[in-house]
VMD Tcl script that draws the C-alpha trace (Angstrom):
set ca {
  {-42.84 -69.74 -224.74}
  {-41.56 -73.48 -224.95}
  {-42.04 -76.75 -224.55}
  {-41.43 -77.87 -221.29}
  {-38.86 -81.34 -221.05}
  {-40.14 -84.16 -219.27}
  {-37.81 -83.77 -216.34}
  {-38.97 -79.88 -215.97}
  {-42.63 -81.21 -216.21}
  {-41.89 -83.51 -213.59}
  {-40.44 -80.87 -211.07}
  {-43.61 -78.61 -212.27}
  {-46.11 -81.32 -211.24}
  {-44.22 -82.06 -207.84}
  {-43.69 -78.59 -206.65}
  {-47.25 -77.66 -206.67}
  {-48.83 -81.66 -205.90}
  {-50.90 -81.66 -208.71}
  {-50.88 -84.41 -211.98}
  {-51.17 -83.43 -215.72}
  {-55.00 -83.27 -215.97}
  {-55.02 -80.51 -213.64}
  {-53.31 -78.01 -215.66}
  {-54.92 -76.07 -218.13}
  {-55.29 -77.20 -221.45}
  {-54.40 -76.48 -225.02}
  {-55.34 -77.12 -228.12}
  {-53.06 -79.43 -230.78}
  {-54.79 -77.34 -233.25}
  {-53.74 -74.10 -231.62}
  {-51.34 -71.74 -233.86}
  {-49.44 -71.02 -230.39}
  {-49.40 -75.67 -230.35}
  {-48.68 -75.30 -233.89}
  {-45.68 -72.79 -233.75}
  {-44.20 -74.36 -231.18}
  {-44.45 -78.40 -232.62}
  {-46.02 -79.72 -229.28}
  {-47.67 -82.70 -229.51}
  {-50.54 -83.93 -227.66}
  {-48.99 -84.43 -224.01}
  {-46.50 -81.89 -223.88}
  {-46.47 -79.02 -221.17}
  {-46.06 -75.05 -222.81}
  {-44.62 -72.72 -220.20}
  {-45.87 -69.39 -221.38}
  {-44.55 -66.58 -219.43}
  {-46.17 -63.01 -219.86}
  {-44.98 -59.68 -217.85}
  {-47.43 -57.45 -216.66}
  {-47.23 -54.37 -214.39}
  {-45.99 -56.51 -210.99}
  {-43.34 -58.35 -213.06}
  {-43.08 -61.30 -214.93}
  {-44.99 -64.49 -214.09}
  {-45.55 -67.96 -215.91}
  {-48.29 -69.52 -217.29}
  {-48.34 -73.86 -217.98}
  {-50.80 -75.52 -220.49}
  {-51.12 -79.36 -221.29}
  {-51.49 -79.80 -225.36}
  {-54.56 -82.23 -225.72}
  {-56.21 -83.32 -228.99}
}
mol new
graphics top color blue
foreach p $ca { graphics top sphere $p radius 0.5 }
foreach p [lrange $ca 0 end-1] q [lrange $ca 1 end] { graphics top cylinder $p $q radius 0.2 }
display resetview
């Protein structure tokens, strides 16, 4: 997991033609939030590996 920087966020948002409110959201107040130090606008690229391989996950930190 990280935080993403705004230049990777920007590419993110591009590649798939969507803005910030359309991702997913977490918490400030979340202990993964927390852990990490994002702040209220920053992207978390979470990436998890299951049986087909790894694949990524993006949340936006809200309040």
């Amino acid at each position: 997991m990280k935080i993403m920087r705004e230049k990777e966020k920007e590419k993110l948002l591009k590649k798939y033609g969507i803005v910030e409110k359309d991702l997913p959201l977490m918490l400030a107040d979340d202990p993964v939030s927390k852990a990490l130090g994002a702040e209220i606008g920053d992207v978390v690229e979470i990436e998890r590996i299951d049986a087909t391989g790894p694949y990524k996950h993006y949340r936006l930190v809200v309040e």
